[in-house]
C-alpha positions in Angstrom: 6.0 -5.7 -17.6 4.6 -6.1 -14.1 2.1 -8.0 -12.9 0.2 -8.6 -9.6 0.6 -11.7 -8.1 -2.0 -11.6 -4.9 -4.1 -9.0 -3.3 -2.0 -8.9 0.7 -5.2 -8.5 3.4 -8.4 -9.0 2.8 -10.8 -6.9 0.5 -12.3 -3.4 0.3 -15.4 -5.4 1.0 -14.6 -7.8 3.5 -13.1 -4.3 5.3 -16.6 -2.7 5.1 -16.5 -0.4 1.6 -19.8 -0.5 0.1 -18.1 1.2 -3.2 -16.9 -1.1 -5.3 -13.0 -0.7 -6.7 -12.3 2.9 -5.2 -10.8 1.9 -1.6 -7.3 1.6 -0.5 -5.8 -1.7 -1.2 -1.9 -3.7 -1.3 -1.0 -6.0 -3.5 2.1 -8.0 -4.4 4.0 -7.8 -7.5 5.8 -10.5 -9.4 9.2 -8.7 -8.9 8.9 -8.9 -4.6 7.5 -5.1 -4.6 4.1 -4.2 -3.0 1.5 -1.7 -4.9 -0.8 0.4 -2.6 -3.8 2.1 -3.5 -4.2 5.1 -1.2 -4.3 8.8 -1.0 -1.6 11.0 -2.6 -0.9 13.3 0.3 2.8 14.7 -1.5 2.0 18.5 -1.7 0.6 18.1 2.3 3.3 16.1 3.6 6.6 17.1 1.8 7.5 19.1 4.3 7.0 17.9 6.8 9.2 14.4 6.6 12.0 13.9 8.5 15.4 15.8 6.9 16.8 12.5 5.8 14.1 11.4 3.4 12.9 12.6 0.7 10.5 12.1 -2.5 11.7 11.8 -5.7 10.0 13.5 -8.8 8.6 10.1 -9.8 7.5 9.2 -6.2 4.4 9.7 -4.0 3.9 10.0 -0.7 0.5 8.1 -0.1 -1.7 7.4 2.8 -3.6 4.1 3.9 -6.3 3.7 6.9 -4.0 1.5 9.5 -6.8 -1.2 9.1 -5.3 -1.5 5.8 -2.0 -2.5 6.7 -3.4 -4.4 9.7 -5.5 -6.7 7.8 -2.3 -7.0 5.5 0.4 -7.2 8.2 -0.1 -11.6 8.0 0.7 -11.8 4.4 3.4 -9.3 4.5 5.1 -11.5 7.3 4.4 -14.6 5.6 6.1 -12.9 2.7 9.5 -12.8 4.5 9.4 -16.1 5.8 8.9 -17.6 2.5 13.0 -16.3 1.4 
């Protein structure tokens, strides 16, 4: 079973979201991958990928505010220098 090991970035909160739980987010899991809360933009973007990828019945193409993946972009480096 998976687990998260560490939120990557700093919080919804700390980011400015007054809601509480229902903002994009990364996390790490225990097996290396990284989980992202976002929003599922398949149907609208399908098509318009390049002709070499593709999405897979069990995957999603999903979008996050590039202040996401700033705030995240230390811990994701830090990440590969730790192998």
């Amino acid at each position: 079973m998976t687990s998260i090991i560490r939120r990557l970035g700093s919080t919804p909160q700390e980011r400015g979201s007054n809601a509480t739980g229902t903002c994009p987010d990364m996390f790490l899991l225990d097996d290396g991958r990284i989980a992202i809360i976002g929003t599922d933009m398949t149907e609208e973007l399908t098509g318009k990928i390049p002709a070499d990828a593709g999405v897979a019945d069990y995957e999603r193409i999903v979008v996050i505010p590039r202040e996401v993946l700033d705030q995240a972009l230390n811990d994701i480096l830090a990440l590969g220098k730790a192998r």
